[in-house]
DRENPASE-724958 format. One record per residue (C-alpha): residue number from 1; residue in one letter; y, x, z. Coordinates in steps of 0.001 Angstrom, whole numbers. Example, Ala and Ser with C-alpha at 12.3 -4.5 7.8 and 13.67 -1.06 7.14 Angstrom:
<nodes>
  seq  type        y        x        z
    1     A    -4500    12300     7800
    2     S    -1060    13670     7140
</nodes>
This chain:
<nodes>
  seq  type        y        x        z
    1     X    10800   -14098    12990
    2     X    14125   -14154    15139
    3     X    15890   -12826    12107
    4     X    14805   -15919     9992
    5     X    16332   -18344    12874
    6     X    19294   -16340    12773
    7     X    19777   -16581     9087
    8     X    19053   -20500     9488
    9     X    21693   -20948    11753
   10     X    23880   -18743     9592
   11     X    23096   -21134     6749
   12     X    24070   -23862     8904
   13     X    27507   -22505     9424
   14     X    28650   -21725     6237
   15     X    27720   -25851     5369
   16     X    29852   -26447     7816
   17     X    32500   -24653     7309
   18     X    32280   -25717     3288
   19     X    32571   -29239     4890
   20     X    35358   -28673     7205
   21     X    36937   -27152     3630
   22     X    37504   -23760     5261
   23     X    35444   -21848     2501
   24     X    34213   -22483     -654
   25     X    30562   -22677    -1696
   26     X    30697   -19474    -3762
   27     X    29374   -17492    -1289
   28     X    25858   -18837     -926
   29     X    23226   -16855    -1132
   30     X    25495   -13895    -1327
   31     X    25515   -12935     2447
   32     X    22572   -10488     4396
   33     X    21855   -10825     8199
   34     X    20961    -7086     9055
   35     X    19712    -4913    12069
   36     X    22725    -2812    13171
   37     X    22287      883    12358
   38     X    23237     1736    15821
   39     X    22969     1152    19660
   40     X    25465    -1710    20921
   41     X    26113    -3196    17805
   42     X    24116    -6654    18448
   43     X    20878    -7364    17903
   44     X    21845    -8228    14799
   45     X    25137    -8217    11806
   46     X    26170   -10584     8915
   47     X    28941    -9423     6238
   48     X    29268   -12941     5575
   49     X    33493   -12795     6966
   50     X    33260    -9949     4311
   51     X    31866   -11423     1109
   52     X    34119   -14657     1638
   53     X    37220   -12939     2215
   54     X    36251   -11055     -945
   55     X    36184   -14405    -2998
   56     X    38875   -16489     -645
   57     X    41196   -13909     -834
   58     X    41962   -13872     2677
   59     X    41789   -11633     5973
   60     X    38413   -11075     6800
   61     X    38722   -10618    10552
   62     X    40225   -13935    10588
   63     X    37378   -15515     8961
   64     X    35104   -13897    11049
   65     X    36795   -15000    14426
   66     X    36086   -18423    12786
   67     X    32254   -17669    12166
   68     X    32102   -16417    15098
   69     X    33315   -19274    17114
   70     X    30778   -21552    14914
   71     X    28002   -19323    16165
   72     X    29188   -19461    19630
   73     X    28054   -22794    20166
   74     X    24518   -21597    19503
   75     X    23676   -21201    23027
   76     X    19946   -21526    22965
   77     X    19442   -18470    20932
   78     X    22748   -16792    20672
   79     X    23923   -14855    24359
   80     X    27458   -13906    22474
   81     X    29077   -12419    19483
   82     X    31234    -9833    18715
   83     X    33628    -8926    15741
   84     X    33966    -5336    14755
   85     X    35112    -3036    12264
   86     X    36973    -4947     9059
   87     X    34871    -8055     9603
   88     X    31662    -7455    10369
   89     X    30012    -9984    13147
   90     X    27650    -8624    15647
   91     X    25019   -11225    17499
   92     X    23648   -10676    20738
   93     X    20472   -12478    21061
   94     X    19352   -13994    24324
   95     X    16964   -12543    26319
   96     X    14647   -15831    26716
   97     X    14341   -15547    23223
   98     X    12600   -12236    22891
   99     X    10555   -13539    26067
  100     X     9219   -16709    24319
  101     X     8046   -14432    21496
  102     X     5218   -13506    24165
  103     X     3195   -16884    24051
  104     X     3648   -16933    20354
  105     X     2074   -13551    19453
  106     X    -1057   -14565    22295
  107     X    -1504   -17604    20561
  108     X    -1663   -16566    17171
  109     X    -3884   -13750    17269
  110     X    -5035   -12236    14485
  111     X    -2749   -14173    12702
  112     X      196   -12606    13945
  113     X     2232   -11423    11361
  114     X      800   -13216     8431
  115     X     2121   -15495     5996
  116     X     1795   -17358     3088
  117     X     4954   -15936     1568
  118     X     2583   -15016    -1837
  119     X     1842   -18822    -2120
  120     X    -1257   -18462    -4498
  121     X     -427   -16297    -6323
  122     X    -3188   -14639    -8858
  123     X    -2385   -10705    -8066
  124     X    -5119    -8278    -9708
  125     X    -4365    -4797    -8512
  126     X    -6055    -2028   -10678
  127     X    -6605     1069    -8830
  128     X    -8998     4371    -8930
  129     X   -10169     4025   -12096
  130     X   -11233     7504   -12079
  131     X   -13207     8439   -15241
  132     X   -16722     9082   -14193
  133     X   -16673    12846   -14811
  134     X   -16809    14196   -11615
  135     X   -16487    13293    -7760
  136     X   -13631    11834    -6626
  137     X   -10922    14387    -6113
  138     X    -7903    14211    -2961
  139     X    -5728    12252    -5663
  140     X    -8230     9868    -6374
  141     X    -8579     9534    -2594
  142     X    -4581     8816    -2056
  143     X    -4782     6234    -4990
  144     X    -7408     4730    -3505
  145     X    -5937     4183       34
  146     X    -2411     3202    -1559
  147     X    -4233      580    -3615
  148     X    -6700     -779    -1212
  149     X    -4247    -1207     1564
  150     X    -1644    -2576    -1162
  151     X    -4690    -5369    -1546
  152     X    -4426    -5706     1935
  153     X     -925    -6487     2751
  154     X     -981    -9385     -313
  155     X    -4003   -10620     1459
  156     X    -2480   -10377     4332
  157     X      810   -12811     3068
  158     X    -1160   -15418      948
  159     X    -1476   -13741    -2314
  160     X    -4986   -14664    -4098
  161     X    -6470   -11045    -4973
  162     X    -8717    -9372    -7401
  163     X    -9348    -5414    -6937
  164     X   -10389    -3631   -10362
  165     X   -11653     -530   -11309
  166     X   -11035      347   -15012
  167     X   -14656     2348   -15590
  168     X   -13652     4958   -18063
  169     X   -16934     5299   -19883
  170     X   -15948     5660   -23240
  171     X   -14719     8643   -25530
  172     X   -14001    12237   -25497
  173     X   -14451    13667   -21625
  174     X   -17972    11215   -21828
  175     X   -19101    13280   -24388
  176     X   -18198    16535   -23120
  177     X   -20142    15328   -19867
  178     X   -23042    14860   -21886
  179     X   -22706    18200   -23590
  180     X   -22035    19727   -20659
  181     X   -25253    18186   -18776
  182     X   -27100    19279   -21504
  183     X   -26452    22881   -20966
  184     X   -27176    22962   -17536
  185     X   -30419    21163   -18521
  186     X   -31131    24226   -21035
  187     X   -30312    26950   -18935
  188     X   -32245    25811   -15965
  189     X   -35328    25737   -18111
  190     X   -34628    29303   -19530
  191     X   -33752    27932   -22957
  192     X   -31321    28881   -24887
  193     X   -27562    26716   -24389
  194     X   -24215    27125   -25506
  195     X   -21823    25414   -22764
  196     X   -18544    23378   -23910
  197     X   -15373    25461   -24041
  198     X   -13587    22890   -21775
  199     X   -16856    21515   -20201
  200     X   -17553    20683   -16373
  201     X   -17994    23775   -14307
  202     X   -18922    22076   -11153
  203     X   -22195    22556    -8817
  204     X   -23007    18661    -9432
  205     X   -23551    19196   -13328
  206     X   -26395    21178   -11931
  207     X   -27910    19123    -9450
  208     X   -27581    15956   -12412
  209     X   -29538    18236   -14862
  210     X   -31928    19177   -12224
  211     X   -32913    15254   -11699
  212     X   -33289    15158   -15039
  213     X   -35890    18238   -15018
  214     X   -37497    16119   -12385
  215     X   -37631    13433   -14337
  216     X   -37909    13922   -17542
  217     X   -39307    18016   -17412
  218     X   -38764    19415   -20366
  219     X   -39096    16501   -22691
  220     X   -35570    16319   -23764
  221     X   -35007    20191   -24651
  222     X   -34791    19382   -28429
  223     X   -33178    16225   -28175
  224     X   -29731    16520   -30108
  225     X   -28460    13092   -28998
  226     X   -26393    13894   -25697
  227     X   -26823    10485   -24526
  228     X   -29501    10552   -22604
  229     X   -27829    13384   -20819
  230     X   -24478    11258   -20664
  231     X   -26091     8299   -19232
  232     X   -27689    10178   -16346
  233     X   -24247    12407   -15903
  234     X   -22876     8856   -15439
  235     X   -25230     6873   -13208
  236     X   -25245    10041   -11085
  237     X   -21596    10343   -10956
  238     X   -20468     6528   -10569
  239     X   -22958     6488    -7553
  240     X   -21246     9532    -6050
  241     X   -17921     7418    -6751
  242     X   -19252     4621    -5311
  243     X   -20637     5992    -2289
  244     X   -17278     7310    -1003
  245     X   -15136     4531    -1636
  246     X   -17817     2358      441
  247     X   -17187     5505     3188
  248     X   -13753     4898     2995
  249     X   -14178      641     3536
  250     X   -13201      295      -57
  251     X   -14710    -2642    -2247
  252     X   -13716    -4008    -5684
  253     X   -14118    -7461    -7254
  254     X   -14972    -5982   -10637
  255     X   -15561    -3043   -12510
  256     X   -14279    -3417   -16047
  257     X   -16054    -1231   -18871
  258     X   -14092      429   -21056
  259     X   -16314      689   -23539
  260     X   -16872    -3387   -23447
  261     X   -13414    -3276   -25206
  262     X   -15317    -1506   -28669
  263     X   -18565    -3554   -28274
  264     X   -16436    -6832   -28443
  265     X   -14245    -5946   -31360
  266     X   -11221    -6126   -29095
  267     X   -10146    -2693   -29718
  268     X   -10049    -2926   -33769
  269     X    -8656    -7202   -32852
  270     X    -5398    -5850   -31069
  271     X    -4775    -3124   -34040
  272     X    -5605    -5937   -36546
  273     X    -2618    -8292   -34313
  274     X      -73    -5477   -34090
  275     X     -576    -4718   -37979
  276     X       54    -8393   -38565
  277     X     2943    -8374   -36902
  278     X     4562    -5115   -38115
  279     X     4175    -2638   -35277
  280     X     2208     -403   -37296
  281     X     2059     1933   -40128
  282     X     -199     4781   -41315
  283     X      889     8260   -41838
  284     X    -1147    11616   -41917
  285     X    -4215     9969   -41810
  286     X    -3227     8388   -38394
  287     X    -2158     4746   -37247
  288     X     1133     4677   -35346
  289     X     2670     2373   -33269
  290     X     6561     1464   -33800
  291     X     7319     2368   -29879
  292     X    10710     3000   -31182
  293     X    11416     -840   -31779
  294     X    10883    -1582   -27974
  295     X    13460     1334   -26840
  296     X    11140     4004   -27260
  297     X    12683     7767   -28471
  298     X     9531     7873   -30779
  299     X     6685     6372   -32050
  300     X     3294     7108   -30863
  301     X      -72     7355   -32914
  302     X    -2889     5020   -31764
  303     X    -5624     5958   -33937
  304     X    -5683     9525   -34680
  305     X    -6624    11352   -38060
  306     X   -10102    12024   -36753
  307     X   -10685     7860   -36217
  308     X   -11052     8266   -32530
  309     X    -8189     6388   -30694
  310     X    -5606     7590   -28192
  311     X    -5859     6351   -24648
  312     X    -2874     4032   -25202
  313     X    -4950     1764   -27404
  314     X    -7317      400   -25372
  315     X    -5303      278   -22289
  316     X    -3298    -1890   -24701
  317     X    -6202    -4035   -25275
  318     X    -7551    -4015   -21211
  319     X    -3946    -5438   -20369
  320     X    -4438    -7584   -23030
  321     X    -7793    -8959   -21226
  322     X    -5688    -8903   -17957
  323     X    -3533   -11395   -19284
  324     X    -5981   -13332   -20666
  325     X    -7675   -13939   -17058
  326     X    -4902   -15512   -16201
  327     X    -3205   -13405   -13475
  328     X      107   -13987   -12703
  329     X      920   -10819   -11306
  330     X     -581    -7313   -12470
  331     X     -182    -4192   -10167
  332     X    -1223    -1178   -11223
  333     X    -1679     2122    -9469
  334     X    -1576     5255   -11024
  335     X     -808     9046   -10595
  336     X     2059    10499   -11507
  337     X      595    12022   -14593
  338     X      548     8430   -16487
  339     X     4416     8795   -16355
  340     X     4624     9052   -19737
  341     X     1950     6472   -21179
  342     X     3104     3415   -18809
  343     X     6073     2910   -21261
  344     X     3665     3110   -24528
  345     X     1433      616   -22717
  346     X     4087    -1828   -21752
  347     X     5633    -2325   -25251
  348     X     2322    -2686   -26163
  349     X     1554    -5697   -24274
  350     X     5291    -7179   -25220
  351     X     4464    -6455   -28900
  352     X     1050    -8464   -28347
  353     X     2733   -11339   -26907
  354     X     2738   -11161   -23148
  355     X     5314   -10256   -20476
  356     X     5741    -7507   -19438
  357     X     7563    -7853   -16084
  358     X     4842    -9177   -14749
  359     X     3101    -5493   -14743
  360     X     3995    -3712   -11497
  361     X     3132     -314   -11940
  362     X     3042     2614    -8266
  363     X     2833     6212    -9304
  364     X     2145     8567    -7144
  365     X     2244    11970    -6208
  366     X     -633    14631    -6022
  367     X    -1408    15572    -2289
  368     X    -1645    19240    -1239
  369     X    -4029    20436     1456
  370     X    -2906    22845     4062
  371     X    -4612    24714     6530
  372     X    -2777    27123     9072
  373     X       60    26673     6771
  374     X    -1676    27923     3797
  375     X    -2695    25961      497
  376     X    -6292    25021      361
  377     X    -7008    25586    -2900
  378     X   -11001    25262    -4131
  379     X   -13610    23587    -2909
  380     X   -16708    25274    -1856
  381     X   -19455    23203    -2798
  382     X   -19072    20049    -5310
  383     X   -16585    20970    -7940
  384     X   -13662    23193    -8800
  385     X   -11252    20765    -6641
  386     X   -11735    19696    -3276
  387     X   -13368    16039    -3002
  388     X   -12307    13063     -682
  389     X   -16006    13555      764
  390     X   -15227    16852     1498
  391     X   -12054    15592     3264
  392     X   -13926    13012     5011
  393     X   -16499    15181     6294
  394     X   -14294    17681     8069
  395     X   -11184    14802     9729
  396     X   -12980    11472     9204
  397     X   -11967     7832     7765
  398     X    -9144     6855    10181
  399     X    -7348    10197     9632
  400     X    -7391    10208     5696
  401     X    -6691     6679     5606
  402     X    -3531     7153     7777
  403     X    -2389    10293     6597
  404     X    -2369     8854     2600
  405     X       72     5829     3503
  406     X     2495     8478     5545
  407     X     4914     8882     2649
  408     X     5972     6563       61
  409     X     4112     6832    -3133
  410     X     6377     8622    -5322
  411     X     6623    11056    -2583
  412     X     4521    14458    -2523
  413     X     1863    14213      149
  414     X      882    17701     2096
  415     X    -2106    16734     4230
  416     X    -2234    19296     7384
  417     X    -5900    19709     8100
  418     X    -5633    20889    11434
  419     X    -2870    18418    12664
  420     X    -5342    15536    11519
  421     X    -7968    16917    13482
  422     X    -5820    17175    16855
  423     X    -7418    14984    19313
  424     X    -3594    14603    21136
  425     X     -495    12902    20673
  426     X      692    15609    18188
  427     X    -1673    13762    15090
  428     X      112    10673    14441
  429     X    -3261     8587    14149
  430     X    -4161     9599    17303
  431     X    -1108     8673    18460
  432     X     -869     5089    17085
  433     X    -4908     4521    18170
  434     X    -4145     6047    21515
  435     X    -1579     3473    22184
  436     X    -3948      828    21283
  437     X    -6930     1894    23739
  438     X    -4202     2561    26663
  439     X    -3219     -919    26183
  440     X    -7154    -1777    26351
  441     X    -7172      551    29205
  442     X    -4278    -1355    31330
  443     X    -6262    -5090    30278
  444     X    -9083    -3573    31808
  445     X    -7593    -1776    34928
  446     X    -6011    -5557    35432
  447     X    -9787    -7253    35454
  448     X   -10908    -4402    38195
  449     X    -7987    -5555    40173
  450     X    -8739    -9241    40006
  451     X    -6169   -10216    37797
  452     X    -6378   -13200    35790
  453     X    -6529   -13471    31987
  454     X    -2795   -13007    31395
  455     X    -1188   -16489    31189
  456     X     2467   -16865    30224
  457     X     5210   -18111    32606
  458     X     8776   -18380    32045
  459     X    10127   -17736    34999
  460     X     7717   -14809    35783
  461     X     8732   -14054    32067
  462     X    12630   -13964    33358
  463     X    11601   -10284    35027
  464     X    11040    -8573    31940
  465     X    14650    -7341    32018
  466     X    14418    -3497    31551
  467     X    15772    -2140    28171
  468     X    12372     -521    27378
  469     X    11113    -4084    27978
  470     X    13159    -5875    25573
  471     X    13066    -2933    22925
  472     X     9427    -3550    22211
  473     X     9728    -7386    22437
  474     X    12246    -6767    19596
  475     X    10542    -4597    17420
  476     X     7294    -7032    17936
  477     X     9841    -9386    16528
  478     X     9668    -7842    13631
  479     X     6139    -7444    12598
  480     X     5996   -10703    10444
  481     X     8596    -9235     8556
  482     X     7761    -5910     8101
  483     X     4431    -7208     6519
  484     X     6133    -9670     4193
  485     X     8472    -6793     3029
  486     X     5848    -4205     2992
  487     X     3797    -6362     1004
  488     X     6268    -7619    -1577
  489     X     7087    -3930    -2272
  490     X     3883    -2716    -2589
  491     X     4887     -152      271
  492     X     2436      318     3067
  493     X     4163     3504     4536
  494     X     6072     1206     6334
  495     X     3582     -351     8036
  496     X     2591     3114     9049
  497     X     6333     3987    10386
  498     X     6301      470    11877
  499     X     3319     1319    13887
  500     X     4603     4733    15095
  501     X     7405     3616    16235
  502     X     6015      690    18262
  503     X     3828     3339    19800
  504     X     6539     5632    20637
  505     X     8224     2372    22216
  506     X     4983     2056    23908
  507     X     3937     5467    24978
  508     X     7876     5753    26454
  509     X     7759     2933    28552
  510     X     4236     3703    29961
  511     X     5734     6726    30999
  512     X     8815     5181    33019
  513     X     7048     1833    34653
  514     X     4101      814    36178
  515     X     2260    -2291    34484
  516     X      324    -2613    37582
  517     X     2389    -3143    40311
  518     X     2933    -4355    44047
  519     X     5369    -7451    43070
  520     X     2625    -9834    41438
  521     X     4962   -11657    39471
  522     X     6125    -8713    37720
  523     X     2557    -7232    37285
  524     X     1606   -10765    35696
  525     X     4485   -11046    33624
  526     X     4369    -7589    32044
  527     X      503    -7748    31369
  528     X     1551   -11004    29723
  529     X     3946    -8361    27298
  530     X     1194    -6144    27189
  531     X    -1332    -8552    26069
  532     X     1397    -9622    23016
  533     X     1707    -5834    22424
  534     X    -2218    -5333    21852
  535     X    -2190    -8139    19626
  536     X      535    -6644    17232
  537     X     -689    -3149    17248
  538     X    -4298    -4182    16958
  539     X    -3054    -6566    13912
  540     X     -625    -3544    12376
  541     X    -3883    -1262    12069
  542     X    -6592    -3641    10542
  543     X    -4260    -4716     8360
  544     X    -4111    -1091     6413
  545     X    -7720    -1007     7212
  546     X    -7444     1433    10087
  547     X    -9958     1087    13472
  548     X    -8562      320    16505
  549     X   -10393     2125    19249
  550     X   -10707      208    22506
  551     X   -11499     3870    24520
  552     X   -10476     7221    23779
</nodes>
């Protein structure tokens, strides 16, 4: 917000000083306006001396003393500036103008901090996607908080959004569902079964087979066909699926079938296109593709011997259908363990046509559950892994939520059980909602006292002068920003950090000053801050889909 006015009048400079002739206009573009790394080094920086001495050829302290006495003369937002180090030039902002932030945030509400930076733009972000072969397990869980929230934040900055969940209900693990169901359906009547080698062990293939009992008794003992047993494996499962996301406050546009890509001929179409164009060849019975032409170290087979394709063919042809829907920008999220397919995929879609830069693609890392500092390992009840519901159950929605956008994605998660169960400032939720109902707490406290809705006055405004004070106006500064970044780099831990620390800002200053005091003015003008701060934290957490408690 401030930073943006600062880089406008920065603009405005270096036109000038192209006009005056005392630079050239190679440097445009090519200069940052930072946040100092440390205490006393301005509110903000700009290497812009630097980068033109660079290309002038001249001492950069000297060009900065002129900079600096352009920005001088910027007296309604800049107090003073400072040269340091070989060239670097510090800004001091003035007070008023982290003050006048305070009417801003009040009037814009729930608005504060949104933009429409994304313009438009078509975004489909793919995420889950788990194969409905089981319940959803603690990496399903982080994929689907990084993904929703990721949904969010482009929301959140103008981007038009489509959530997807790529159903996996074709091939190989379906049919060992069904076999496996089938088993369980044999052995609970006391018939004879053999069980898959690599079938599902878990507790729920029972309770599917014993619907099926219910419904069906034993009228499908001889049936050979495991379909019926697939389909019921599958309707049971993808409402267990369903079910938790809707726990969690997750919702998709559209759930695209993978088998829909066989029934329509698309699968054998895209083989048919890449054959045409010479990206593929037989060999050993098998179709391969030439991955090697698009930078690849080999090729990779697409159809195996047996007829049955490899998973990189019709995730070939779903981008393909992507495309053809007319998104302009496709983000996918995945685990870590498609590391080695993403590449296949992606010279897939350039050898069908298509770009593909416009594929963003987050992998993440697994998450590892600890409890008194030791691994939990097995669940107990649903499956030979522990399930999200499981998770849910025993520290609730906010905590899992918060706890999955901690780290960045490519970042191994360990989830501390205990710690997210803390009800004190220890468990970081806690500590970010806490903040948020104290702030309710003071609003309240204010009403009992016959206070006034808070109304903002500049000169009150001019008594907000303690450093604590200003800190969290500045950091509130930044919230537009931090969503606009967050957003564009598909990185909602930093909303997460963002909110911390605007707690800790929070939770410090409670600490040191009374809100509520004797001098009136005062008491008005920081309940004024107060009300700006509720607005940003309130904003921070419902935009990662987190509650924001008004008691605790």
């Amino acid at each position: 917000m401030i930073r943006s006015e600062v880089k406008k009048v920065l603009d405005d400079c270096f036109a000038h000083g192209v006009a005056e002739g005392l630079w050239s206009d190679e440097a445009a573009g090519k200069f940052t306006v930072e946040l100092p790394k440390h205490e006393g080094q301005g509110d903000f920086s700009t290497n812009l001396a630097l980068v033109l001495a660079g290309i002038e050829k001249k001492n950069p302290r000297q060009i900065a003393q002129l900079v600096a006495e352009q920005l001088s003369s910027h007296t309604d937002l800049i107090a003073r500036v400072e040269i340091a180090g070989p060239g670097f030039v510090n800004i001091f902002i003035d007070h008023d103008v982290w003050r006048r932030l305070i009417p801003k945030i009040i009037d814009r509400g729930a608005a504060f901090g949104k933009s429409s930076v994304g313009a438009g733009r078509k975004v489909m972000v793919e995420f889950v996607s788990a194969n409905p072969t089981g319940p959803l397990s603690i990496g399903h869980g982080r994929q689907a908080i990084l993904g929703d929230s990721i949904a969010r934040l482009l929301e959140a900055t103008g981007h038009d959004v489509f959530r997807e969940y790529y159903y996996n209900d074709a091939g190989r693990q379906m049919r060992v569902l069904g076999e496996s169901t089938r088993a369980r359906y044999l052995e609970l009547l006391g018939e004879k079964f053999t069980f898959p080698e690599d079938g599902y062990q878990g507790e729920y293939i029972v309770d599917i087979s014993r619907s099926l009992i219910d419904e069906q008794g034993d009228g499908l003992k001889d049936h050979a066909d495991v379909t019926p047993f697939k389909e019921q494996a599958e309707r049971y499962i993808f409402k267990d699926i369903s079910s938790t996301l809707e726990r969690m406050g997750i919702v998709f546009d559209n759930y695209y079938n993978e088998h829909s890509l066989y029934e329509n001929g698309l699968i054998d179409d895209v083989v048919a296109e890449l054959k045409a164009k010479g990206y593929v060849y037989e060999q050993d019975n098998a179709v391969w593709f030439k991955t090697t032409v698009f930078g690849q170290e080999q090729d990779r087979v697409i159809i195996k011997s047996s007829g049955e394709p490899t998973y990189r063919l019709p995730d070939m042809a779903y981008h393909r259908e992507k495309f053809r829907r007319n998104f302009d920008w496709l983000v996918n999220i995945f685990g870590s363990d498609h590391i080695a397919t993403v590449p296949d995929v992606l010279a897939g879609v350039k050898a069908l046509g298509y770009d593909p830069d416009k594929i963003t693609v987050v992998l993440h890392q697994f998450v590892t559950l600890t409890r008194d500092g030791k691994q939990v390992k097995m669940s107990t009840r649903k499956a030979n892994f522990i399930t999200v519901d499981e998770l849910l159950d025993e520290v609730g929605v906010d905590p899992v939520r918060f706890f999955f956008m901690m780290r960045k994605a490519d970042s191994q998660l360990e989830f501390d059980l205990e710690l997210a169960k803390k009800q004190s400032q220890e468990n970081p939720v806690y500590y970010v909602q806490y903040g948020y109902a104290r702030l309710c707490a003071i609003l309240r406290q204010a009403t009992e006292k016959g206070f006034a809705e808070p109304q903002y006055d500049a000169d009150e405004a001019r008594l907000l002068t303690e450093p604590e004070e200003l800190k969290l106006l500045q950091t509130m500064s930044t919230f537009p920003s931090t969503i606009e970044g967050s957003a564009l780099e598909l990185a909602p831990h930093k909303i997460i950090f963002y909110l911390m620390e605007l707690a800790g800002q929070l939770h410090s200053y409670y600490n040191k000053h009374k809100v509520i005091t004797d001098d009136l003015p005062l008491s008005r003008a920081r309940l004024c801050m107060i009300k700006a701060l509720q607005v940003v934290l309130k904003n921070g957490l419902d935009i990662v889909g987190l509650s924001a408690p008004q008691r605790m």
